[in-house]
PyMOL Python script that loads the backbone (N, CA, C, O; Angstrom):
from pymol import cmd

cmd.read_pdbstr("""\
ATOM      1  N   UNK A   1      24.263  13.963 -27.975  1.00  0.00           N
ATOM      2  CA  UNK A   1      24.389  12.518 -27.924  1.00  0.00           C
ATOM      3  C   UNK A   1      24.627  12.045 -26.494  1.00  0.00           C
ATOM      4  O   UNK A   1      23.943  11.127 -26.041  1.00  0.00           O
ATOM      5  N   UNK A   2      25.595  12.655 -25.749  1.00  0.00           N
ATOM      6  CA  UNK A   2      25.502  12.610 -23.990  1.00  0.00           C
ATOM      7  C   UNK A   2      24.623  12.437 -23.124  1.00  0.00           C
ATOM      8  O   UNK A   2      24.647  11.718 -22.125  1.00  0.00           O
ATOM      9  N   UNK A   3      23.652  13.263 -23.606  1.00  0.00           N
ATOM     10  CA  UNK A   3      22.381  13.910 -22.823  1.00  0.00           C
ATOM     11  C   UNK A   3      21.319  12.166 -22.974  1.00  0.00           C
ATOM     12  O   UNK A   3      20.973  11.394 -22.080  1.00  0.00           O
ATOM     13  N   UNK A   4      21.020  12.086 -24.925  1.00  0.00           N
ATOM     14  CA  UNK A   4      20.721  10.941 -24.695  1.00  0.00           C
ATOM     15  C   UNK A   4      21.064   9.357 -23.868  1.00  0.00           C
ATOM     16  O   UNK A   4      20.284   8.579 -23.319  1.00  0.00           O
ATOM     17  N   UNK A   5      22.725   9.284 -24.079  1.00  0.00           N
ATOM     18  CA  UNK A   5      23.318   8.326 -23.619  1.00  0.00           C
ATOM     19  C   UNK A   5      22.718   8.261 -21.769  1.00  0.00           C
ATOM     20  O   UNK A   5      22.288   7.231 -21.251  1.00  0.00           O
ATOM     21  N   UNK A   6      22.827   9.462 -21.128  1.00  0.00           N
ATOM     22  CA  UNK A   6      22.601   9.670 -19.812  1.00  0.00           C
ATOM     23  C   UNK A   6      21.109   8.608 -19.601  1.00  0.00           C
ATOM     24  O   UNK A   6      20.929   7.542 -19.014  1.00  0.00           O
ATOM     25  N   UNK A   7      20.144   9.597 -20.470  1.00  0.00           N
ATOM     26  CA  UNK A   7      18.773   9.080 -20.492  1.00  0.00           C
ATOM     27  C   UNK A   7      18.679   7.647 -20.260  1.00  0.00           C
ATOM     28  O   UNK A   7      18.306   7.140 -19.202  1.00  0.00           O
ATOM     29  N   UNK A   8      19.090   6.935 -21.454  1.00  0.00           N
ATOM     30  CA  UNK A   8      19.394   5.331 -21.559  1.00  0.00           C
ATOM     31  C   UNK A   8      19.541   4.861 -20.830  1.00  0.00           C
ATOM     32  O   UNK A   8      18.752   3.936 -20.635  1.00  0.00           O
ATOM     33  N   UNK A   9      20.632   5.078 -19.829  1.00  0.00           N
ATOM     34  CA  UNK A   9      21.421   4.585 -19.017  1.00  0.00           C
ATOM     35  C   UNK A   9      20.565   4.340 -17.698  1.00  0.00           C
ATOM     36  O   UNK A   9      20.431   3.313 -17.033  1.00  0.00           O
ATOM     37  N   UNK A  10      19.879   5.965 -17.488  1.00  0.00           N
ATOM     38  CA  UNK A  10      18.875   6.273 -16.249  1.00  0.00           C
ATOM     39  C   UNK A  10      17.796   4.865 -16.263  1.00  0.00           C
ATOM     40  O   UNK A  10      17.351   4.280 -15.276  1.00  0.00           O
ATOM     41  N   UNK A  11      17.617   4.635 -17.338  1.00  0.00           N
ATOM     42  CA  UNK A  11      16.073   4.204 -17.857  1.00  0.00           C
ATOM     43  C   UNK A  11      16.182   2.434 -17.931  1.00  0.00           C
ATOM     44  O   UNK A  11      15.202   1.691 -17.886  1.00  0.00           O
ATOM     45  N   UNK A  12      17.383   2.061 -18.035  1.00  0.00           N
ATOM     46  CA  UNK A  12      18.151   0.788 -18.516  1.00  0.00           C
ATOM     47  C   UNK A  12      18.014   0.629 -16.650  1.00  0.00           C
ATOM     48  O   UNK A  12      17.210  -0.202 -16.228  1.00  0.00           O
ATOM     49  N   UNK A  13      18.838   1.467 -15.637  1.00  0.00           N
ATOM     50  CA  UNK A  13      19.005   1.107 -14.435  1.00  0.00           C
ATOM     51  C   UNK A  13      17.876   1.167 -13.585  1.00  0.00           C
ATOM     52  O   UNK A  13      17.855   0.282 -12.729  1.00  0.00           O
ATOM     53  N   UNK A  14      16.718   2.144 -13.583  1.00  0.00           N
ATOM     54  CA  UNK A  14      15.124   2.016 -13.480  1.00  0.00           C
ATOM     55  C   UNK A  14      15.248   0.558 -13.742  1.00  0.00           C
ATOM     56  O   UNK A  14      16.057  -0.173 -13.169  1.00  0.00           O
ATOM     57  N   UNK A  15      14.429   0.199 -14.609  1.00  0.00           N
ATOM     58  CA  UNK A  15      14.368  -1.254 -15.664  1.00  0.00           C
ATOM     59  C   UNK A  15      15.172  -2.075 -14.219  1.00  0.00           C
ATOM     60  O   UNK A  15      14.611  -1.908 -13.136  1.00  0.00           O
ATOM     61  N   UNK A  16      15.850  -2.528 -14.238  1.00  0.00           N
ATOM     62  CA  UNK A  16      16.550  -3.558 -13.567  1.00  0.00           C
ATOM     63  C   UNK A  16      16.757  -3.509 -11.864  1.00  0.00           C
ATOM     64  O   UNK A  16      17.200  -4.203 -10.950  1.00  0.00           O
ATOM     65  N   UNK A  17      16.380  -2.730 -12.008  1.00  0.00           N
ATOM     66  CA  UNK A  17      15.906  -2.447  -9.853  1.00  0.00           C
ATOM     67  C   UNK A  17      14.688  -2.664  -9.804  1.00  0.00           C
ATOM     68  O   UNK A  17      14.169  -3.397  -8.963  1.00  0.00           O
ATOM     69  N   UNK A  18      13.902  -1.882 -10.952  1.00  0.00           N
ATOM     70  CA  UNK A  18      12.037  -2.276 -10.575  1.00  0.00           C
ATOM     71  C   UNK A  18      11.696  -3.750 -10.905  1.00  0.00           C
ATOM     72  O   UNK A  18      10.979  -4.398 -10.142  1.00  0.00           O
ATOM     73  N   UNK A  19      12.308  -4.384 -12.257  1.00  0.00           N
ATOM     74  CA  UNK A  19      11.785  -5.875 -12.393  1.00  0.00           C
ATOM     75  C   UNK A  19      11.791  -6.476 -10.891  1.00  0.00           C
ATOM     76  O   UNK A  19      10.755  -6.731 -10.277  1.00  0.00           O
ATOM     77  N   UNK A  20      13.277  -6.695 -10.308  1.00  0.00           N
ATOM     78  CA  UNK A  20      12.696  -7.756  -9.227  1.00  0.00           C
ATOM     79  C   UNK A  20      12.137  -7.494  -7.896  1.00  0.00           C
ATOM     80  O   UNK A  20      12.223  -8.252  -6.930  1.00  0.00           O
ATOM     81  N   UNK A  21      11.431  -6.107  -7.941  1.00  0.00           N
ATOM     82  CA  UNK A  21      10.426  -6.157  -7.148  1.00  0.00           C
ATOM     83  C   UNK A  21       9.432  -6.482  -7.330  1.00  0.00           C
ATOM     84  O   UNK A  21       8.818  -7.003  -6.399  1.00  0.00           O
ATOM     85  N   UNK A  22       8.851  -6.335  -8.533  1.00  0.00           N
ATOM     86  CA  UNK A  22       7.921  -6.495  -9.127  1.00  0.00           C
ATOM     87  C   UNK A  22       7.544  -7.934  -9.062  1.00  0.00           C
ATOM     88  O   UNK A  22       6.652  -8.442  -8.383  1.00  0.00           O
ATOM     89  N   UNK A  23       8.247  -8.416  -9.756  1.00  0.00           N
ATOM     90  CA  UNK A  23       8.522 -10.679  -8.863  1.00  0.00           C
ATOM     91  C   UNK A  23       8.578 -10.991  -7.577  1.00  0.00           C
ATOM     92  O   UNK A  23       8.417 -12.146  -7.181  1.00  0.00           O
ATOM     93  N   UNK A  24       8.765 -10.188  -6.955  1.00  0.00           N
ATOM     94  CA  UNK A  24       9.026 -10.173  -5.835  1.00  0.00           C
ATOM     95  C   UNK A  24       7.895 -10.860  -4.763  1.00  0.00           C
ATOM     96  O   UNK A  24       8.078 -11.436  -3.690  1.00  0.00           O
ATOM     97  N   UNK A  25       6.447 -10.501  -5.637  1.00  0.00           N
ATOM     98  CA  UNK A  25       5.187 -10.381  -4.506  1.00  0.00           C
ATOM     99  C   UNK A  25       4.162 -11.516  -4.948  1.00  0.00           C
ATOM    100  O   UNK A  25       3.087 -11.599  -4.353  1.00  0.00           O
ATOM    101  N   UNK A  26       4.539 -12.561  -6.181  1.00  0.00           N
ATOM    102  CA  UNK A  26       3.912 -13.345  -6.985  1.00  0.00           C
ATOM    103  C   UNK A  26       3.725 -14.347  -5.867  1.00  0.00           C
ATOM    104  O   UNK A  26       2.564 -14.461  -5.476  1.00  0.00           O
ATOM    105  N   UNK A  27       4.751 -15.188  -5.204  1.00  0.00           N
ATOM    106  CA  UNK A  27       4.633 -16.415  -3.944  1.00  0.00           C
ATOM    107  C   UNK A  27       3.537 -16.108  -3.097  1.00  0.00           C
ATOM    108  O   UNK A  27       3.193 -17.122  -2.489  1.00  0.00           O
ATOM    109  N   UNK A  28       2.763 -14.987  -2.778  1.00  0.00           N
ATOM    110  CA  UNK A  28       1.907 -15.274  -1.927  1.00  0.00           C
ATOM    111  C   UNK A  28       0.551 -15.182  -2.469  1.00  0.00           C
ATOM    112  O   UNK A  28      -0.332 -14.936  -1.647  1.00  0.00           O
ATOM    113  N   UNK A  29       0.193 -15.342  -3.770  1.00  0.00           N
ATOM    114  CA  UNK A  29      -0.970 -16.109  -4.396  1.00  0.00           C
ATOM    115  C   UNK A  29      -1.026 -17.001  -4.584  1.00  0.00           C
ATOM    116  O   UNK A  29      -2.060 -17.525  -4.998  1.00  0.00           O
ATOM    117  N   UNK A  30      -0.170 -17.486  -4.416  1.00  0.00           N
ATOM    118  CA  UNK A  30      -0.835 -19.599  -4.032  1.00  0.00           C
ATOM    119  C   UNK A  30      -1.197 -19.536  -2.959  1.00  0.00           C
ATOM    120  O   UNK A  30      -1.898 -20.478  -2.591  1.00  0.00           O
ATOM    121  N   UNK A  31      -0.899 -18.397  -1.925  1.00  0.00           N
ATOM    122  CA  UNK A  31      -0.805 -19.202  -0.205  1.00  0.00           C
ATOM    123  C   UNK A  31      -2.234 -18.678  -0.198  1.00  0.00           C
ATOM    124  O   UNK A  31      -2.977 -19.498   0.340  1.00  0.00           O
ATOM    125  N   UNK A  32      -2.922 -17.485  -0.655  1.00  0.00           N
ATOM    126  CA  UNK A  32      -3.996 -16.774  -0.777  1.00  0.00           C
ATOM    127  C   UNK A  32      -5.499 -18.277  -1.518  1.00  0.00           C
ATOM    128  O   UNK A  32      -6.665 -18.543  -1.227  1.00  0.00           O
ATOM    129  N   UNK A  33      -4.498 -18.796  -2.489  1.00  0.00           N
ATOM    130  CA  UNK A  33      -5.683 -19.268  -3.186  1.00  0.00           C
ATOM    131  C   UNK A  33      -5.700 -20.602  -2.791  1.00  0.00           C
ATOM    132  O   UNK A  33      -6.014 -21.428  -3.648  1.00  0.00           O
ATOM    133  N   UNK A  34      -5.415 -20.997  -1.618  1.00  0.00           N
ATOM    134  CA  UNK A  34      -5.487 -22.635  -1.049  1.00  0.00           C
ATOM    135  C   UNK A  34      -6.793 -22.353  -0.330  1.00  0.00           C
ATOM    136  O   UNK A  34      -6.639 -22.172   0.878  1.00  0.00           O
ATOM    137  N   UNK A  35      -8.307 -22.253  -0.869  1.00  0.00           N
ATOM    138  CA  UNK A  35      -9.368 -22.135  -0.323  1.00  0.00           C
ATOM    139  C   UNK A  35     -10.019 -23.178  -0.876  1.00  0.00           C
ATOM    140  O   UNK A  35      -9.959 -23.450  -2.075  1.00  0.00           O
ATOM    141  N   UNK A  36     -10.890 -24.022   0.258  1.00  0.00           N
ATOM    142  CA  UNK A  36     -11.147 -25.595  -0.224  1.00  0.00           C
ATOM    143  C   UNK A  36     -12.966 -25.378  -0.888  1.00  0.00           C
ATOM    144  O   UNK A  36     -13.928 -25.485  -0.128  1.00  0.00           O
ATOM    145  N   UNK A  37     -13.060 -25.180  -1.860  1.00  0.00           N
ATOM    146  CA  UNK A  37     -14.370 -24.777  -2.730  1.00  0.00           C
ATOM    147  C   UNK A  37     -15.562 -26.256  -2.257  1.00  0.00           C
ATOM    148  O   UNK A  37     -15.344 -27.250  -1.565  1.00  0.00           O
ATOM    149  N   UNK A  38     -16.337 -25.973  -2.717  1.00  0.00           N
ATOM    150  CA  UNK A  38     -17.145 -26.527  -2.214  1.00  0.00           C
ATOM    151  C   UNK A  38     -17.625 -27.090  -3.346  1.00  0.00           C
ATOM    152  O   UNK A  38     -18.383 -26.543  -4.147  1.00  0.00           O
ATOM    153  N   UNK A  39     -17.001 -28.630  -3.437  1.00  0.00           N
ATOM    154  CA  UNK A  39     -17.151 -29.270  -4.906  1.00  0.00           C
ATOM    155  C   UNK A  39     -18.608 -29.926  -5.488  1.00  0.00           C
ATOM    156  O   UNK A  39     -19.170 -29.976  -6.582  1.00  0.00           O
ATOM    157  N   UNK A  40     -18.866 -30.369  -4.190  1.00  0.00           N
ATOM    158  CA  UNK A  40     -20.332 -30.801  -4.242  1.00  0.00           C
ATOM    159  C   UNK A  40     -21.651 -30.182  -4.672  1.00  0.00           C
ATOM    160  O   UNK A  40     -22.573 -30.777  -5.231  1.00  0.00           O
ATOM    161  N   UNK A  41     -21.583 -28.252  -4.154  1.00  0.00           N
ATOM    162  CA  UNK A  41     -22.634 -27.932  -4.815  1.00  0.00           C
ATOM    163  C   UNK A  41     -22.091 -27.446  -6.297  1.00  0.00           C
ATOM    164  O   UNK A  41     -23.051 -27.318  -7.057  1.00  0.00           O
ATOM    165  N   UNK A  42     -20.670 -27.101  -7.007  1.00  0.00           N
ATOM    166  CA  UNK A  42     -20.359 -26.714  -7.701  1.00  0.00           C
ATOM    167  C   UNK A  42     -20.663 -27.574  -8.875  1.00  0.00           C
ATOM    168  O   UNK A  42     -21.009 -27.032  -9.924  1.00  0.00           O
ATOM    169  N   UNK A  43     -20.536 -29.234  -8.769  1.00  0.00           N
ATOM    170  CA  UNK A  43     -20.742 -30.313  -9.232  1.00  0.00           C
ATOM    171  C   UNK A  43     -22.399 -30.289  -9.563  1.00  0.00           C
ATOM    172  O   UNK A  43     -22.703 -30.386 -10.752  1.00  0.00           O
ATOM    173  N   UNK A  44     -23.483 -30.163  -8.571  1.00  0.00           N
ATOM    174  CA  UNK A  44     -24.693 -30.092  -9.239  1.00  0.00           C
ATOM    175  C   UNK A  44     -25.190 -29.118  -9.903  1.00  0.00           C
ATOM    176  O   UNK A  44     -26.127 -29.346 -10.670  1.00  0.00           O
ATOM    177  N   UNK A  45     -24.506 -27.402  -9.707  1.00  0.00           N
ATOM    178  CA  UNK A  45     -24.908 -26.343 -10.126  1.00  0.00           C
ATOM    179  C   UNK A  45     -24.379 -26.664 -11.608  1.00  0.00           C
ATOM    180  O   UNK A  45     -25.280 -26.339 -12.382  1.00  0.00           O
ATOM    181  N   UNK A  46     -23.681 -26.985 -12.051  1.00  0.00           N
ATOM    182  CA  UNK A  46     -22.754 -27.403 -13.662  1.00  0.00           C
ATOM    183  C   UNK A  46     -23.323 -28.261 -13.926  1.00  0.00           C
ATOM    184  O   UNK A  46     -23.768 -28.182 -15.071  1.00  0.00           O
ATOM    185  N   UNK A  47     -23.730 -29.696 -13.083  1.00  0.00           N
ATOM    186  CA  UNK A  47     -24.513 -30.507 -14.111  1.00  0.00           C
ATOM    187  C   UNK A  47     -25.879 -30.215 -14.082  1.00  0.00           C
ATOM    188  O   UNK A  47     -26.495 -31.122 -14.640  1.00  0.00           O
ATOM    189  N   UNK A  48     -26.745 -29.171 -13.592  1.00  0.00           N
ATOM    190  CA  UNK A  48     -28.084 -28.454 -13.914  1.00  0.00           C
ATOM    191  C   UNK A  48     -27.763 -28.372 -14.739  1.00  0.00           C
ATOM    192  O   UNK A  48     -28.198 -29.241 -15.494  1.00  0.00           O
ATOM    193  N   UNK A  49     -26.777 -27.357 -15.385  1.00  0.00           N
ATOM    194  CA  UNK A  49     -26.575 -26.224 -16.437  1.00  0.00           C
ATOM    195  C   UNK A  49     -26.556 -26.491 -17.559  1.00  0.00           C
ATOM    196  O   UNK A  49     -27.086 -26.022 -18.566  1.00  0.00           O
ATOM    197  N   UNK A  50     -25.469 -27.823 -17.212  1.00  0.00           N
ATOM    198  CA  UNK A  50     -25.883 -28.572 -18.454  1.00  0.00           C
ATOM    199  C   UNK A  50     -26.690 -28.973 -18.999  1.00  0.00           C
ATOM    200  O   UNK A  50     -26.879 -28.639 -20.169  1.00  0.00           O
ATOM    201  N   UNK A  51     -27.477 -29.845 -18.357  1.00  0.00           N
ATOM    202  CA  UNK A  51     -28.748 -30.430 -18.966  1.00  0.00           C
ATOM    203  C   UNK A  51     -29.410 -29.225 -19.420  1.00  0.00           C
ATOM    204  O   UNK A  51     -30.202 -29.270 -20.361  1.00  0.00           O
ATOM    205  N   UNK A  52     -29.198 -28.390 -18.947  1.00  0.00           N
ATOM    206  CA  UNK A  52     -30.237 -27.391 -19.666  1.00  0.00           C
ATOM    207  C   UNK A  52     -29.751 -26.047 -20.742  1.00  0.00           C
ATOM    208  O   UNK A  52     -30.295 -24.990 -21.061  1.00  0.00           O
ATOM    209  N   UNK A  53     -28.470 -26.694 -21.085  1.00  0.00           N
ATOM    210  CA  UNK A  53     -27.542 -26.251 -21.952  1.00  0.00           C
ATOM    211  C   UNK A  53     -27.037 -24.642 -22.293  1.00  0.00           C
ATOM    212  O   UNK A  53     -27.030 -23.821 -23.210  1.00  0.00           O
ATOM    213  N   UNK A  54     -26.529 -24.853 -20.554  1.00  0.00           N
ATOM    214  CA  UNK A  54     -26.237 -23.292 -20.294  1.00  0.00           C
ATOM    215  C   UNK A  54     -24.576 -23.681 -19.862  1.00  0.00           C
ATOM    216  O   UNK A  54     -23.999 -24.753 -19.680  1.00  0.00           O
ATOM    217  N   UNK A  55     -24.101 -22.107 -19.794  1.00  0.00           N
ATOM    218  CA  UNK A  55     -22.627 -22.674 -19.216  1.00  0.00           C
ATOM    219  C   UNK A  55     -22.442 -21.887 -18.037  1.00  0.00           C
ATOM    220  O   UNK A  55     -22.905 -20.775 -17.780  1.00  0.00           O
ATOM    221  N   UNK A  56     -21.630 -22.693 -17.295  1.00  0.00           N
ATOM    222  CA  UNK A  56     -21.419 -21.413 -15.782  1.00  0.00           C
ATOM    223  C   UNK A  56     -20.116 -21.035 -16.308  1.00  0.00           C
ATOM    224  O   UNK A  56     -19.421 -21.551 -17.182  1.00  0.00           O
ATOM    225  N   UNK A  57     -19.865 -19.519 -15.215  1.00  0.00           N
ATOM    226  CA  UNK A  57     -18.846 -19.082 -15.214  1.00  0.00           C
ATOM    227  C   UNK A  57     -18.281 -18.867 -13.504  1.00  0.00           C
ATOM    228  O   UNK A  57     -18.704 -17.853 -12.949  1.00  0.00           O
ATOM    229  N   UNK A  58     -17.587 -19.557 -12.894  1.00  0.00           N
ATOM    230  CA  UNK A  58     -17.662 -19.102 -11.527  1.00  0.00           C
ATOM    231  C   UNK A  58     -16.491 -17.993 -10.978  1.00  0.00           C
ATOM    232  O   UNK A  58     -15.310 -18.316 -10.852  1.00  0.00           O
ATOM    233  N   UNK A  59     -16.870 -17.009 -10.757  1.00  0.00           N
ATOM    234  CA  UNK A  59     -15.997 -15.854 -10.398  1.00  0.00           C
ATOM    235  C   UNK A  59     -15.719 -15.922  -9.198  1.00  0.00           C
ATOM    236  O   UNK A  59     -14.584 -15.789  -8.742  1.00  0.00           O
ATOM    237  N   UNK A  60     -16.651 -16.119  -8.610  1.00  0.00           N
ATOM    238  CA  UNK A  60     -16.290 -16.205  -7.153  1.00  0.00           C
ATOM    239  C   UNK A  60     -17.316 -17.686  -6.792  1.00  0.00           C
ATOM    240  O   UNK A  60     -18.546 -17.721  -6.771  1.00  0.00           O
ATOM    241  N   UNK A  61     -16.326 -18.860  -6.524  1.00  0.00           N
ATOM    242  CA  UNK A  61     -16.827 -20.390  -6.432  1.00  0.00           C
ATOM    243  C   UNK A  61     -17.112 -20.149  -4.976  1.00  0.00           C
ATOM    244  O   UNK A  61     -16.464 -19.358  -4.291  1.00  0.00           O
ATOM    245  N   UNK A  62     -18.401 -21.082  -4.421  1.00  0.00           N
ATOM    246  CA  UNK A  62     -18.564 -21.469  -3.012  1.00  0.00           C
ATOM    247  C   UNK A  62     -17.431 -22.096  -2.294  1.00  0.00           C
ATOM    248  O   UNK A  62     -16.682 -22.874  -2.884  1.00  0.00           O
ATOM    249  N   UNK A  63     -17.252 -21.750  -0.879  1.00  0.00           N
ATOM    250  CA  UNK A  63     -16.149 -21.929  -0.579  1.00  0.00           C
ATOM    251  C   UNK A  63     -16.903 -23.051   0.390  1.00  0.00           C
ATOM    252  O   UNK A  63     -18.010 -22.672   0.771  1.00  0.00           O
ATOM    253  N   UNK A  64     -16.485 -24.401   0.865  1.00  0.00           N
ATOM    254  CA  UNK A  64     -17.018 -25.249   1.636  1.00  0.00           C
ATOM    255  C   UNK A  64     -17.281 -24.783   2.967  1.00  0.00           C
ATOM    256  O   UNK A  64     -16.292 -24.183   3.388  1.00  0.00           O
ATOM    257  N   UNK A  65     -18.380 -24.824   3.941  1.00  0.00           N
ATOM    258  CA  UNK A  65     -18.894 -24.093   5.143  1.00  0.00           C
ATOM    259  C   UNK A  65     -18.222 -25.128   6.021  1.00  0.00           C
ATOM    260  O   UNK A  65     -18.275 -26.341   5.815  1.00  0.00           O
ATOM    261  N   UNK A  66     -17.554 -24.507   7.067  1.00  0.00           N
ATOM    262  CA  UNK A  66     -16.917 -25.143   7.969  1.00  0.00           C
ATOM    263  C   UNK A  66     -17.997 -24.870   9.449  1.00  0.00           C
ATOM    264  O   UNK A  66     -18.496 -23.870   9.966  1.00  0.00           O
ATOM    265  N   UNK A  67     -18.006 -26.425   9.764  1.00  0.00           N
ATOM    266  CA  UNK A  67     -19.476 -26.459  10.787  1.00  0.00           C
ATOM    267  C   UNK A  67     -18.458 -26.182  11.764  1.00  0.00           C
ATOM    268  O   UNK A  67     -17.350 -26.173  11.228  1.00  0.00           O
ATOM    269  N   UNK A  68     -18.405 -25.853  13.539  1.00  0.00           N
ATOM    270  CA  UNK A  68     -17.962 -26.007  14.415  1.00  0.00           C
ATOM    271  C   UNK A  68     -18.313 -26.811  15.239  1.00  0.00           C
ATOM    272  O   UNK A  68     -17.692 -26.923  16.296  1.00  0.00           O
TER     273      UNK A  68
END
""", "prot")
cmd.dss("prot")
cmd.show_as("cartoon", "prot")
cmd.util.cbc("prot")
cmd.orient("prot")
């Protein structure tokens, strides 16, 4: 019954050191996903699609081309 209790204990204190690292790294996917898409062609590529009664899926959306 010791041996188990030990286990528990090991496994309970694992558990509660790894959660808040694990949270730890979530804040920098917003800073990652502030990329300004490019609404305009996204807007005619969807309303093609429609009319022709398809659906998009965008996995990876156009990102707006920045002229210099």
């Amino acid at each position: 019954m010791e041996v188990v209790m030990n286990v528990t204990r090991k496994c309970l204190l694992l558990a509660v050191l790894v959660l808040p690292a694990a949270c730890a790294g979530t804040s920098e996917t917003r800073v990652s996903a502030e990329s300004h898409y490019d609404t305009d062609y996204i807007s005619a590529v969807e309303y093609v699609a429609y009319k022709r009664g398809v659906r998009v899926f965008w996995v990876n959306p156009p990102n707006e081309r920045i002229e210099d």
